[in-house]
N, C-alpha and C positions, 0 to 999 in steps of 0.2 A: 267519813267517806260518802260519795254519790249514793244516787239507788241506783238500781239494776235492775235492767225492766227484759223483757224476753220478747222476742218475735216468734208467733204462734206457727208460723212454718216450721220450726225446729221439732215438730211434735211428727212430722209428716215420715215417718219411714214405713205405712202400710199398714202401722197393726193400732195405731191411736186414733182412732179416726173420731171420736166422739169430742167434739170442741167443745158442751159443756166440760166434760172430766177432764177435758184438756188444762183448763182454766182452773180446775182445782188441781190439777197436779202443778201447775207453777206457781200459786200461793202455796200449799203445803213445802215445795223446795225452798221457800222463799226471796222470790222474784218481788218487785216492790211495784210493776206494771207489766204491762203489755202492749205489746201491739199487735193489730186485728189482719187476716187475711182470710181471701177465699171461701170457708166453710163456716167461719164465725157471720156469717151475714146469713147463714139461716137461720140463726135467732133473732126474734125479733127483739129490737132497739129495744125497749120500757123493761125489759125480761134481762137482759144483758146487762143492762145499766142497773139492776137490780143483785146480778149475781155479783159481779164483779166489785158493786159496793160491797156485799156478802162475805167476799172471800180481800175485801180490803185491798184489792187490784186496779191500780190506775189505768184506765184506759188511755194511751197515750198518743196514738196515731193509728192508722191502718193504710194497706195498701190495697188500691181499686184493682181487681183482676183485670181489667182493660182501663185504659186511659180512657178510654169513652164514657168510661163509667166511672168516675169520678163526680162528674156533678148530682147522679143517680144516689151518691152517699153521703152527699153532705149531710139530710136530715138527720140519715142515723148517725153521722158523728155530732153531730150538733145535740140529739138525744142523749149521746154519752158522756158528752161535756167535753169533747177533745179538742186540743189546739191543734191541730196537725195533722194533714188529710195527706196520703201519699201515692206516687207513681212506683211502682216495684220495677218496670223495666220497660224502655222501647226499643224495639228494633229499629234501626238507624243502620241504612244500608248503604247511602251513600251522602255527598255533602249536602246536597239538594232537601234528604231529609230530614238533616239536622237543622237546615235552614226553618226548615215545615213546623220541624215540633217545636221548634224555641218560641213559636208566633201559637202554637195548639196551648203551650206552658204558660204564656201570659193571659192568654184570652180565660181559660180555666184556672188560674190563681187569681183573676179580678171576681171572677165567679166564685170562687172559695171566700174569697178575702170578704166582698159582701157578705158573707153569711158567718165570720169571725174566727176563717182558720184559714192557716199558712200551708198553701200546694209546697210538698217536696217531691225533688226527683231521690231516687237510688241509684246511685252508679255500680257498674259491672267492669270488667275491665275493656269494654268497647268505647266507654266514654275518653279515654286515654290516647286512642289510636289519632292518628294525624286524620284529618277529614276527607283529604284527597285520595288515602286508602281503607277508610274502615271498610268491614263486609268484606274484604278479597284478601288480603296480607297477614296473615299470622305474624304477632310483635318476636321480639328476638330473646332469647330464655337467660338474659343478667341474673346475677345474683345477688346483686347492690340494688337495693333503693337510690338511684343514682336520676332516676328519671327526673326531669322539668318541664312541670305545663309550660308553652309555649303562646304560640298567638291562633294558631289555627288547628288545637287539637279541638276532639268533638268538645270536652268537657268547658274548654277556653269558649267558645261558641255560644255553649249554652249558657254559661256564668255572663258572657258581655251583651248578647240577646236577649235577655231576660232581667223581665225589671224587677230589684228586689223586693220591691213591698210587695207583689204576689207570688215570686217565685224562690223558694229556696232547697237547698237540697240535704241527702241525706247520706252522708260519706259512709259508703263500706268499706274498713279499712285495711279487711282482708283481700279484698281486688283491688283495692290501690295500692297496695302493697304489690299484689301478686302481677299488677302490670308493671311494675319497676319503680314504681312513685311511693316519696316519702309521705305518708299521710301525715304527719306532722308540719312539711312542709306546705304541704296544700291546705289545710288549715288557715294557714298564716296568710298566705299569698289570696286566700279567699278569703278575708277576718269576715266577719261578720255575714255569711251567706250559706255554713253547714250551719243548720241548727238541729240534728241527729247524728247520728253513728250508729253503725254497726260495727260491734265488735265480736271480732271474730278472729280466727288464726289463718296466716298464710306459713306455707313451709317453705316454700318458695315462688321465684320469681318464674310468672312463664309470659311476661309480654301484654300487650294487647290484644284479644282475640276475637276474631267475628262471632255476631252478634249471632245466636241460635235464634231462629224463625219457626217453632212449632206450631202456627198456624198453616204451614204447608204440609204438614205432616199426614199420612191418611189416618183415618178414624176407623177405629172398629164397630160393632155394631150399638155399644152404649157412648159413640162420642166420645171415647177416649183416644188419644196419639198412639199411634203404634209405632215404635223407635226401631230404627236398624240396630243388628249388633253394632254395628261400627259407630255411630249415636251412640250406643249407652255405654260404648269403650270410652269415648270424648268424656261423657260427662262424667262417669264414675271417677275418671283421670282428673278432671276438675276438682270434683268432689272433697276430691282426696286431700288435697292442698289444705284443705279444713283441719288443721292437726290439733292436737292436745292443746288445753289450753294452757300459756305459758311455752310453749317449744317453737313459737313463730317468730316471724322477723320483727313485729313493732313492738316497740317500747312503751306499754301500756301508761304508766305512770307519767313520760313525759307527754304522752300523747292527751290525758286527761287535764293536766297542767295548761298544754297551747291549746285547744278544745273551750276551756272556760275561761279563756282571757277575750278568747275568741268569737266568742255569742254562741257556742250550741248549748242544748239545754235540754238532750235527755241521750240515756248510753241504753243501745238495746242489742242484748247477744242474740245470736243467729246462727243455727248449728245447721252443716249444709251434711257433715259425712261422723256416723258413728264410725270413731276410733277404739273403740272399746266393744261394739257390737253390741251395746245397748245404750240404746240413745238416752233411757233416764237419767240412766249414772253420770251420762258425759252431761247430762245437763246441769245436773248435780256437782259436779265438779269444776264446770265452767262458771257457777255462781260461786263459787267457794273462793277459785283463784281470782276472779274478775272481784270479787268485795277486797282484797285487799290491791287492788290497781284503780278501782276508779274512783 
């Protein structure tokens, strides 16, 4: 079987907040890597690349908390030894933007690529949406994987805009699922341009959906977003879609099969909603099921 690496956001429900112990608790589950966001870059690189030999944890990728910052981390990835520097998410409001970031994508993967690591994007279910409506039109709630990239969805856009030696991406295959598309099938129709995964559960289908903008959001007085009820309805309702592992729509097994015919070449779970009301266990669990599917 694969290994099974973790994305370190899975640790985020309030009460973990400590990213060394973070990192010792997914060696102790037995996670075979990682990948780095946010709170892990205030350790510094020589310290990091130290523990995480320590606790026998590949460092596998990270994602830049702004696109901007991306070239800002090549050092410390380059310290860690990783192949693979990442975008976690843009807001893409209308086509005009898509147009914007596929050209922001190339110019910052020739920048990566210099320095010997491969820019991925992460998709959301906004990358799905047709370009002439992302940002205003909520997708329509199937419950088939039945969806087909086309010629002018965002994700179609960025895939033909972007040139593969610096650009590739990193298929969540719980929001391609959850916008209607078979992640299996997108694999294939993109051979050789996911080289990650997120895996993760979808329960269901709920479309395309606009892109959240929480840089608009007001700040309280330590610079944190302050969410409307109706915000943390949206997303806890998101959240949610995150079910058990094993009770979603993909077909982990085949998906691993078209996945490595396919050129990716690392599997990282990503836990967005405790089901169990304790996020260890579910993590626990999610490496349990995920070692005999990947």
């Amino acid at each position: 079987m694969g290994k099974v690496n973790l994305q370190m956001y899975s640790f985020m429900d309030g009460t973990m907040n400590d990213s060394r112990e973070n990192f010792r608790r997914a060696a102790e589950m037995g996670y075979d890597g990682a990948e780095l966001f946010g709170p892990d870059f205030e350790i510094p690189a020589e310290e990091l690349k130290a523990l995480l030999e320590e606790l026998n944890l590949e460092p596998v990728s990270l994602h830049a908390p702004k696109t901007e910052m991306v070239e800002e981390l090549i050092p410390f990835a380059n310290t860690l030894g990783m192949k693979f520097i990442g975008i976690g998410m843009e807001v893409l409001k209308d086509e005009e933007s898509v147009h914007r970031f596929a050209k922001t994508l190339n110019r910052i993967g020739k920048a990566c690529a210099e320095k010997g690591l491969m820019l991925t994007y992460n998709n959301h279910t906004q990358e799905f949406a047709d370009c002439g409506r992302i940002g205003s039109v909520p997708g329509g709630t199937e419950t088939a994987l039945d969806g087909a990239c086309g010629t002018n969805r965002v994700i179609d856009v960025l895939m033909r805009e972007t040139d593969p030696k610096y650009v590739s991406f990193e298929m969540d295959a719980c929001w391609c699922a959850a916008a209607g598309f078979d992640p299996i099938a997108f694999v294939e129709q993109y051979s050789g341009r996911v080289k990650l995964i997120h895996i993760k559960e979808s329960s269901r289908v709920v479309g395309p959906q606009p892109p959240m903008d929480f840089s608009t959001l007001p700040r309280d007085e330590n610079g944190a977003p302050i969410f409307s009820d109706e915000l943390k309805k949206t997303m806890e309702e998101l959240d949610r879609i995150n079910c058990r592992a094993g009770e979603g729509l993909v077909d982990w097994k085949a998906l691993k099969e078209a996945a490595d015919q396919n050129g990716c070449q690392a599997y990282i779970v990503e836990r967005e909603y405790s089901v169990s009301g304790n996020r260890l266990n579910d993590l626990k669990a999610d490496l349990e099921y995920y070692r005999t599917q990947i």
